[in-house]
C-alpha positions as CSV (number, residue, x, y, z in Angstrom):
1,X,23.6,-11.5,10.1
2,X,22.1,-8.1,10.8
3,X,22.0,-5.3,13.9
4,X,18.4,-4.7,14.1
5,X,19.8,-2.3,16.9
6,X,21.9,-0.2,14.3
7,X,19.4,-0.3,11.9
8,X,17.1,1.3,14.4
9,X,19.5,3.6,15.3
10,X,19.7,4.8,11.8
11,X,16.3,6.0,11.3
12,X,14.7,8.8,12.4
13,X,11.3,8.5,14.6
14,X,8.9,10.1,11.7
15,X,11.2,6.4,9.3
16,X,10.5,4.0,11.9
17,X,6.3,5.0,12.3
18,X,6.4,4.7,8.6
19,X,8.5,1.6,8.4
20,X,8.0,0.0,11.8
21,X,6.1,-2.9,14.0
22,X,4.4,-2.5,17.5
23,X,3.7,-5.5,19.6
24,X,0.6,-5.0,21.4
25,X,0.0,-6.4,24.7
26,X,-4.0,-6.9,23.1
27,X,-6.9,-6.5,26.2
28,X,-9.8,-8.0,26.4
29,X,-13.0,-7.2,24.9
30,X,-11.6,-5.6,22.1
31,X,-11.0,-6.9,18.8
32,X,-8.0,-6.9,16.4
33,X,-8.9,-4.2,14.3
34,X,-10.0,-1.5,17.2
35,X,-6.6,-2.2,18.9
36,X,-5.4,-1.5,14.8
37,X,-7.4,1.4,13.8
38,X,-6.8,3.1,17.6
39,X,-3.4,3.1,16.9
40,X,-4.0,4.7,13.4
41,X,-5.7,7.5,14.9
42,X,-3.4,8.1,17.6
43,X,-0.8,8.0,14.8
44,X,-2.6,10.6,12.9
45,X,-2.4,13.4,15.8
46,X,1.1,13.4,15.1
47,X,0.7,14.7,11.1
48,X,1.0,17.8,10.5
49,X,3.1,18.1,13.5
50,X,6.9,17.3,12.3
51,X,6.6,13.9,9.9
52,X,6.1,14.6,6.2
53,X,6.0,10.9,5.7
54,X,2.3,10.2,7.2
55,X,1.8,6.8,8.5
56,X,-1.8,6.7,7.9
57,X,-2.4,2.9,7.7
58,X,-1.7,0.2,9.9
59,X,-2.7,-3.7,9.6
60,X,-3.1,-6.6,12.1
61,X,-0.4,-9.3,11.8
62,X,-3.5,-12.2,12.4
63,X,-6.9,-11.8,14.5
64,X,-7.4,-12.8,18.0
65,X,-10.9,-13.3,19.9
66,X,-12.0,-10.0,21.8
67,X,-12.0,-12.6,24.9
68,X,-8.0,-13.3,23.8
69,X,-5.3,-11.6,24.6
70,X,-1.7,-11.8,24.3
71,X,0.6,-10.8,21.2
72,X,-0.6,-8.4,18.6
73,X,2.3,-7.0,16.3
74,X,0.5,-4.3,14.1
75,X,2.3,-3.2,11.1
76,X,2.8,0.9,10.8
77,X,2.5,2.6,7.5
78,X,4.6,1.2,4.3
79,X,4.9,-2.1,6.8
80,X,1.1,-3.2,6.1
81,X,2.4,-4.6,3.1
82,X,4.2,-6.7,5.1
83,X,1.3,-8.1,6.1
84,X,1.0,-11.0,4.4
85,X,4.6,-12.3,4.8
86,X,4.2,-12.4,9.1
87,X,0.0,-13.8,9.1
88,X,0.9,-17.5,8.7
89,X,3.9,-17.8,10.6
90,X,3.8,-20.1,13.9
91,X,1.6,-19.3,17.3
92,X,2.4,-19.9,20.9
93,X,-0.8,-19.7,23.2
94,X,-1.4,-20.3,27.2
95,X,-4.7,-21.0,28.7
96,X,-7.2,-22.5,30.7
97,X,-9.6,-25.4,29.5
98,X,-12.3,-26.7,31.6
99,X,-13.5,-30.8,31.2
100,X,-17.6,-31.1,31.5
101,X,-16.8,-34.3,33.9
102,X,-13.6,-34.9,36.1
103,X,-11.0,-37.0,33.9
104,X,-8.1,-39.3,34.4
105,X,-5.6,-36.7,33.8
106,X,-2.4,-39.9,34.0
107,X,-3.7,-40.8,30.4
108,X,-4.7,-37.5,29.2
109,X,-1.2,-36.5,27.5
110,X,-1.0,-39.7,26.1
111,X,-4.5,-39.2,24.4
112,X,-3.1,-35.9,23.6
113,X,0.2,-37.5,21.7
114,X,-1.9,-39.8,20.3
115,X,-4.2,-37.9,18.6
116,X,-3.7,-34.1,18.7
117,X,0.0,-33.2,18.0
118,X,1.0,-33.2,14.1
119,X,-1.3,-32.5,11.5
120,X,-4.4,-32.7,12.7
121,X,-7.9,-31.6,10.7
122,X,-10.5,-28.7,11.9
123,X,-13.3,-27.1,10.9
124,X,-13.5,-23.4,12.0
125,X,-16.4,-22.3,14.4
126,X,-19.9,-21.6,14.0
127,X,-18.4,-18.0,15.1
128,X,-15.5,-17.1,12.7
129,X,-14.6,-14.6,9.8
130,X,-13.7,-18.1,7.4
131,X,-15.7,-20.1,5.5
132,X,-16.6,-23.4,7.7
133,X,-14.9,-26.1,5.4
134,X,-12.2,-28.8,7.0
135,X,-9.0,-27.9,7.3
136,X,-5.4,-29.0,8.1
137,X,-3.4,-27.8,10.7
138,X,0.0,-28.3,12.4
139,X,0.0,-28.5,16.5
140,X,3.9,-28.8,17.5
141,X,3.6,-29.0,21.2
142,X,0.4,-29.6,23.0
143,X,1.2,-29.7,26.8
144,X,-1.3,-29.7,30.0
145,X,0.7,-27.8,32.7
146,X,-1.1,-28.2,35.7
147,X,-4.5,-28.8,37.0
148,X,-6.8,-27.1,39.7
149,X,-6.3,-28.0,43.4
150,X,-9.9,-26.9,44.3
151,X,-12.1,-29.8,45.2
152,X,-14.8,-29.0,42.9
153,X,-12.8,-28.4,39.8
154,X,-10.1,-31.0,40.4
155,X,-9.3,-33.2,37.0
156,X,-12.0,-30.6,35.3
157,X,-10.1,-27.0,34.7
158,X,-6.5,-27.4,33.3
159,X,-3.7,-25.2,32.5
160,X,-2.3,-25.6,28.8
161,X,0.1,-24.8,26.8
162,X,0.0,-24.9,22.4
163,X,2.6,-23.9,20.2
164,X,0.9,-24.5,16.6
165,X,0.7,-23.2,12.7
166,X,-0.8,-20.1,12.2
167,X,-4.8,-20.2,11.6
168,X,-5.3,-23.0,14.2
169,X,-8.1,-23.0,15.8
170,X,-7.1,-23.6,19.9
171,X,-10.6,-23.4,21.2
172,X,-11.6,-25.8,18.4
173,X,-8.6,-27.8,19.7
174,X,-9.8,-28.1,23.3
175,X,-13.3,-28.9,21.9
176,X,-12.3,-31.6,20.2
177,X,-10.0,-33.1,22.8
178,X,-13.1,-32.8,25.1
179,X,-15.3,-35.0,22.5
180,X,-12.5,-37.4,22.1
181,X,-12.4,-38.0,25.6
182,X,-16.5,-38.2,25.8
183,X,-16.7,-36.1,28.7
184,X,-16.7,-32.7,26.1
185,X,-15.1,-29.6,27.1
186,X,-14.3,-25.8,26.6
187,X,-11.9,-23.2,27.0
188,X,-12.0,-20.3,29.7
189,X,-8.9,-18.3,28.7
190,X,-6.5,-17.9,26.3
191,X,-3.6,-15.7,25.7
192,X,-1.0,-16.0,23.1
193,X,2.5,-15.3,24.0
194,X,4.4,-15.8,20.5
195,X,3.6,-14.8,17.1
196,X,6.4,-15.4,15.1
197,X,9.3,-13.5,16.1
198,X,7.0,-11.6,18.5
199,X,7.2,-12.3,21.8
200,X,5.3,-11.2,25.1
201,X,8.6,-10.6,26.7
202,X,12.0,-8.9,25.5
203,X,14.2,-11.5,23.7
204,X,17.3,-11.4,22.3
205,X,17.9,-12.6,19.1
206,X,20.9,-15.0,17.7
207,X,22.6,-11.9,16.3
208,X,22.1,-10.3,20.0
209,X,19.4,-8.2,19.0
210,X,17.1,-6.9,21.8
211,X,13.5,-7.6,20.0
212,X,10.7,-5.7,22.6
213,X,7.6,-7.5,24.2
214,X,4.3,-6.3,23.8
215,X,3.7,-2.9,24.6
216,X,0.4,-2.0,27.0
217,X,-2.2,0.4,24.7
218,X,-2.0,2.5,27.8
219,X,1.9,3.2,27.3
220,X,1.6,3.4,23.8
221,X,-0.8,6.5,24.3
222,X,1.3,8.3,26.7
223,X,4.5,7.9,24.8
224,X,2.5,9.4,21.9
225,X,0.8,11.8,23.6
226,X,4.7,13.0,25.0
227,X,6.2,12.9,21.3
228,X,3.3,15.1,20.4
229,X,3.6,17.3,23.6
230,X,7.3,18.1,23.1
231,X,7.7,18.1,19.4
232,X,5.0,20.9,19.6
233,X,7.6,22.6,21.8
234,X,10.5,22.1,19.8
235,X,12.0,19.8,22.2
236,X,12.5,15.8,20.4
237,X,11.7,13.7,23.4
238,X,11.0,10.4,22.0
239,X,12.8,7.6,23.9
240,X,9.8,5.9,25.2
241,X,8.2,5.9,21.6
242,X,11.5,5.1,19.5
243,X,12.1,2.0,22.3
244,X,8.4,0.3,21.4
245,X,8.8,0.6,17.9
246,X,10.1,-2.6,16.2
247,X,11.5,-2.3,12.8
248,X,10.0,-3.9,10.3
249,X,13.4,-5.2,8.8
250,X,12.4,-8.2,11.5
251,X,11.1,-9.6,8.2
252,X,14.5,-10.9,7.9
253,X,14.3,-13.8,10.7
254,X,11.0,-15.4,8.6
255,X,12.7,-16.3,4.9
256,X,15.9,-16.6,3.4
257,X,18.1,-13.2,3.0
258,X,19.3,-12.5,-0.4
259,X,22.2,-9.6,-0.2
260,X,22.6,-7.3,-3.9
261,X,25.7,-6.3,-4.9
262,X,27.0,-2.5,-4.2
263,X,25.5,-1.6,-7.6
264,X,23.8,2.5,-7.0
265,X,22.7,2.7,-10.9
266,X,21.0,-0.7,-10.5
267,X,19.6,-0.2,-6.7
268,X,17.7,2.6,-8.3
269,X,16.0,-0.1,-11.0
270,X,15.4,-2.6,-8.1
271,X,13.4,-0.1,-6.0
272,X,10.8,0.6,-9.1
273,X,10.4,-3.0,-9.6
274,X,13.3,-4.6,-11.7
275,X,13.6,-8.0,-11.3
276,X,16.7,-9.8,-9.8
277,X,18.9,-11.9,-11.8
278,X,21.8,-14.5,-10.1
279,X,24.6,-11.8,-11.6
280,X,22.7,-9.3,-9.5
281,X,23.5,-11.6,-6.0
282,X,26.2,-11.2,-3.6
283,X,25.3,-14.6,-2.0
284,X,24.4,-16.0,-5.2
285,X,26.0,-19.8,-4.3
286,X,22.8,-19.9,-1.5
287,X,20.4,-18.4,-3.3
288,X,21.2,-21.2,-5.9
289,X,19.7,-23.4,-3.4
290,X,16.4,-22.1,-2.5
291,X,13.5,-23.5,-4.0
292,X,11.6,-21.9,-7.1
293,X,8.5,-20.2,-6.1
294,X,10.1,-19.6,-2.5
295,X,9.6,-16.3,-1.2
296,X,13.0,-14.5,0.2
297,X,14.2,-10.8,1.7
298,X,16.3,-9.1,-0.3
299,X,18.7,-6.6,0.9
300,X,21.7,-4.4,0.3
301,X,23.8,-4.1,3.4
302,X,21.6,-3.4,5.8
303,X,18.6,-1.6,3.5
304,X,16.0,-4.0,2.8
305,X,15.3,-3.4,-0.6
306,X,11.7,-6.1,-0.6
307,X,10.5,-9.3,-0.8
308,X,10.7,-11.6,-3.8
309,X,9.4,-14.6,-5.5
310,X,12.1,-17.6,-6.6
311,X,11.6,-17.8,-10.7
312,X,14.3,-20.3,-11.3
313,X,18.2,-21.2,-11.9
314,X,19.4,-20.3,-15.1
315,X,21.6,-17.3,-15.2
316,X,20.3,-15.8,-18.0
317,X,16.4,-16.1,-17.3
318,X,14.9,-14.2,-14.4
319,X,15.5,-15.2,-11.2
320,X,13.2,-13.5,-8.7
321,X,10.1,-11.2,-9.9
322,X,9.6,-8.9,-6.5
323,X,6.0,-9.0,-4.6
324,X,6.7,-5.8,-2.6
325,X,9.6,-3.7,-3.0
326,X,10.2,-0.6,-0.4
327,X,10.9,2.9,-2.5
């Protein structure tokens, strides 16, 4: 459906740090908004420099632990509004759990089947930015891997593997599994390795789009600090930083794409907030399908235009009011 490759291709460096996405390879011992507000600042030492559109802000796509690390797409100047839309999309986490007492580990993935994949209800930690009220969750795959050879850990530390809903809690999840069992339990490690259509690794989309892994902090700084150092020479030198930069167009892949009709008089209305109506839709026989009070990406060509709310059917009522629109 779309060439997230051209689209990159078609924006200057200065468009994509104001429009973009970088997925952080997050360390440990720092939390989700220093990994953020670093990259902010390092951001910020390029104003003044070259871009007249100043990325000033950046947002978190969804916390992790300071002991967690893994996947951490952070969202680059106008792209923080986007922040919303990526938070609750679906998780993908490795790590290693530890059983207070050894444990029949033939039986264990049943017990897991059993109770802990589906919806399943949680109550976040003492520890956590939410208030502590039950909750429900979705776990899709809960999977042990592998379990420790050593003598004095065997059938006690485990490998595991969760893919799950956005805003589970996984070391509530190995808790609990622990208490199910009697023997209680705890994790060691985590790291996630998908957050929606971020991914630790390069992948390549249906459409054969090459969507980067998760960037090191480390080469993040020195492909900034070489932007800076040339530019300031009048030399452009920014493969290494155009390459990590992810644009946020991705939005695309999590909701239903609406496409506008080639109208320039009425582009110009839709990019100050005019609502859509079914007359204004290209693909107007499957947007007649989607659900009222969906939320879908609206686009002309390959400009994304915003994100939009499903009103209703009738052709001559409203049919999407936008929530975020990119001028």
């Amino acid at each position: 459906m779309f060439n997230l490759k051209k689209i990159k291709e078609q924006k200057t460096t200065e468009e994509l740090l104001n429009f973009g996405i970088l997925n952080i390879d997050k360390p440990m011992r720092k939390t989700s908004f220093e990994i953020s507000d670093y990259i902010r600042k390092k951001i910020a030492e390029l104003h003044g420099i070259k871009s007249k559109k100043k990325s000033r802000k950046t947002s978190h796509f969804g916390t992790l632990d300071p002991q967690v690390t893994g996947v951490l797409p952070v969202a680059l100047g106008r792209a923080v509004k986007l922040t919303g839309f990526f938070i609750g999309e679906d998780k993908t986490y490795v790590g290693v759990g530890r059983f207070h007492q050894p444990v029949e580990m033939e039986n264990l993935q049943e017990k897991i089947n059993e109770k802990f994949l589906g919806v399943v209800v949680q109550k976040p930690p003492v520890k956590s930015s939410v208030k502590r009220q039950a909750r429900e969750r979705e776990v899709y795959d809960f999977k042990i891997l592998e379990t420790s050879e050593k003598e004095s850990e065997k059938n006690k530390d485990f490998l595991f593997y969760v893919k799950c809903q956005g805003g589970t809690y996984v070391r509530k999840l190995i808790s609990d599994l622990g208490e199910e069992l009697g023997i209680g339990g705890h994790m060691l490690e985590l790291r996630r390795v998908e957050a929606g259509p971020f991914t630790e690794y390069e992948k390549e989309d249906e459409n054969e789009n090459n969507v980067s892994g998760c960037v090191s902090l480390y080469d993040f700084e020195k492909a900034i600090d070489e932007y800076k150092r040339e530019v300031e020479k009048g030399i452009k030198k920014d493969e290494k930083l155009r390459e990590m930069i992810i644009p946020a167009e991705i939005v695309y892949e999590l909701y239903p794409v609406l496409r506008l009709k080639n109208n320039p008089e009425k582009v110009k209305q839709f990019l100050t907030g005019k609502p859509l109506y079914l007359r204004d839709i290209e693909n107007y026989q499957e947007a007649e399908k989607i659900k009222p009070d969906s939320i879908v990406s609206v686009f002309l060509g390959d400009r994304f235009i915003g994100m939009y709310r499903i009103q209703g059917k009738n052709e001559q009522e409203i049919f999407a009011k936008p929530e975020f629109v990119y001028n």
